[in-house]
N, C-alpha and C positions, 0 to 999 in steps of 0.2 A: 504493500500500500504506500500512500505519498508518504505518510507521516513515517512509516520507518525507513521509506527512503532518505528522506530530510537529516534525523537521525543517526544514520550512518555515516550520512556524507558530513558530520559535524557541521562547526558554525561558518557562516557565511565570509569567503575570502574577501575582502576590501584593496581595493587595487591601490598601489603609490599612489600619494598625493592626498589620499581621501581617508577623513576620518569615519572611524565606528561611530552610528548615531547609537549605538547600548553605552556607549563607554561617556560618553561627550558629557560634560558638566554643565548647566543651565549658566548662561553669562562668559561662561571661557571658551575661546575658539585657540585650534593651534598658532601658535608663535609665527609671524609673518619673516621670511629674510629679509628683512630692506633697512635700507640706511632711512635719519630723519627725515633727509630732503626726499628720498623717494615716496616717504611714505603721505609728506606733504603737498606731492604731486597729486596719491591717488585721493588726496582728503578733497583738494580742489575739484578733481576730474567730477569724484563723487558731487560735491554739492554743485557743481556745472551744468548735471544735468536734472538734481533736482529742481534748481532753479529756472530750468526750460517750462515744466513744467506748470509751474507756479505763475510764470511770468506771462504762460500763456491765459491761461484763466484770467489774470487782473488785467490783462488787456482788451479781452472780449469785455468786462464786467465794464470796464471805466467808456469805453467806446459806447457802452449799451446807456449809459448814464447821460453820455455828453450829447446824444442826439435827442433824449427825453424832450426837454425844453423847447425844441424848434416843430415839434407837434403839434397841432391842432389842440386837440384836447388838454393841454397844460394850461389852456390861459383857466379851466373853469377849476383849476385844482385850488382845496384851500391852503388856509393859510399854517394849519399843521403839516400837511402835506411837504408845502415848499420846504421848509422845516427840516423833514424830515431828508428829500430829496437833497438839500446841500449838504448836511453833515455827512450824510451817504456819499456823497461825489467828493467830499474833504477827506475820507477816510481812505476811497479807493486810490486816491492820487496818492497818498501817503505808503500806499500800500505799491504801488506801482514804484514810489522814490525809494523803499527799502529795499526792493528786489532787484532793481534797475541798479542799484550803489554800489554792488560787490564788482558789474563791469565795470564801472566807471572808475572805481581807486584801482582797478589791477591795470588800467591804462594808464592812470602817472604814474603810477611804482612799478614797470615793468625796467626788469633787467634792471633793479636796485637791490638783490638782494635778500628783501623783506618782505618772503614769501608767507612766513611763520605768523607774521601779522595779519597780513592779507586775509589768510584762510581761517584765524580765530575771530577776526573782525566781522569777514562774512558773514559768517556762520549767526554771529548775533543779533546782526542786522537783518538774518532772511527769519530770524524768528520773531524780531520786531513787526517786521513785514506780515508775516501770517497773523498775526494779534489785529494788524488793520483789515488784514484781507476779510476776518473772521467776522467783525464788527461792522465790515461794508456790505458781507453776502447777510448777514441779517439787518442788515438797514433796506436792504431791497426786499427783503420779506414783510417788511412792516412797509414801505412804502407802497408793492403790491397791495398786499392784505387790506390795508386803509382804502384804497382807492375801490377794491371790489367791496367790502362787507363790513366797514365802517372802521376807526381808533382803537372801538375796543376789541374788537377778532384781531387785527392787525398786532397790539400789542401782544395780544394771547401766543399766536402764531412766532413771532419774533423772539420770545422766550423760550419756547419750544425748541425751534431752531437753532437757541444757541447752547442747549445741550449737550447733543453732537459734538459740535464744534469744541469747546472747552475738556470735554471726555476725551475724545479720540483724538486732538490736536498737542494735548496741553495734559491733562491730567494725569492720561495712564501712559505717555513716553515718559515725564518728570517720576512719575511714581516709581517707572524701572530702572530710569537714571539712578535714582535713589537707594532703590535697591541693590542694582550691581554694583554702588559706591560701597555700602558697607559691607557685601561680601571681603572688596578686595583689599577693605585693610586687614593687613595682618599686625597683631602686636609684635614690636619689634623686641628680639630678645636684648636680656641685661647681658650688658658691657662685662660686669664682675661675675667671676665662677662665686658660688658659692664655698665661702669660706667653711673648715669644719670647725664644730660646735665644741668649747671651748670644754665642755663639759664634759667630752667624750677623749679631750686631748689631754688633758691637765691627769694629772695620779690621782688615786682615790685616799681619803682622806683618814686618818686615822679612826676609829671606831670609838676610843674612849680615850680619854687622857695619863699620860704616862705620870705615875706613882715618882713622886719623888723618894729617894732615898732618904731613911734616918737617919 
């Protein structure tokens, strides 16, 4: 049968290169060969192309904003509305200036050197960027929402929406950030052997006191 074929033929061979997923420890991946600068090659490549991504969304979202206003039906919107439609179109641009910045400084700091900057600067800025992106894609919920089914569905809906967003964005990457931090301290050991106990080194002591002589 399968099962004592399986059996026989023991546990499953894993080719060079590849680790055992039984063995693999939650948060530790094998040791990478690379020097700092390469490994801060692949940290840019990496966030290069998450930020394609990113950058495509707030540009459809901000495009989608900028043409609202030259519609027909905007002159009859009120005056919550409008409201709400500018901090929405403030926030997208904000969001568009943080994702847009990481090209923008690696073009004067090219071939300076300071890439090590570059790539942690980035990195904080494209998360700055997502905090507006996150607060612009639910300002267009409430500005929707308001427009079909009133302030208060709109509101409703806009808090809904930003559930998601804060869980899945924000909460539970920080939480395992957090998490794999305190795995990977270890206490570092003492400097000093311990000494032996003085108790154990010193002679033992007489038992009664010696009798003087008459």
């Amino acid at each position: 049968m399968g099962g004592e074929d399986d059996s026989r033929r023991g546990p499953a061979q894993v080719s060079p290169g590849e680790s055992d997923p039984r063995t693999e420890t939650p948060g530790k991946s094998e040791p990478r060969t690379e020097t700092p600068a390469e490994r801060l090659d692949r940290n840019l490549d990496e966030l290069t192309g998450e930020l394609r991504v990113v950058v495509t969304g707030v540009q459809v979202l901000f495009a989608f904003l900028l043409i609202v206003p030259f519609n027909v039906g905007f002159e009859h919107v009120g005056e919550f509305e409008r409201i709400v439609y500018f901090v929405t179109l403030v926030l997208a641009a904000c969001a568009a200036l943080c994702t847009i910045a990481p090209s923008a400084e690696h073009r004067f700091l090219f071939r300076l050197g300071d890439k090590r900057h570059l790539v942690f600067n980035a990195n904080r800025v494209a998360i700055v960027g997502l905090g507006f992106l996150a607060l612009a894609m639910c300002g267009c919920m409430l500005l929707v929402t308001t427009k079909l089914f009133g302030a208060t569905a709109g509101v409703v809906t806009a808090c809904l929406a930003s559930i998601p967003f804060s869980v899945l964005w924000f909460a539970a990457p920080i939480r395992r950030a957090r998490t794999l931090a305190r795995r990977q301290v270890v206490p570092a050991p003492s400097p000093l052997r311990e000494r032996p106990s003085t108790a154990a080194s010193a002679p033992a002591a007489p038992s009664g006191r010696l009798r003087r002589r008459a």
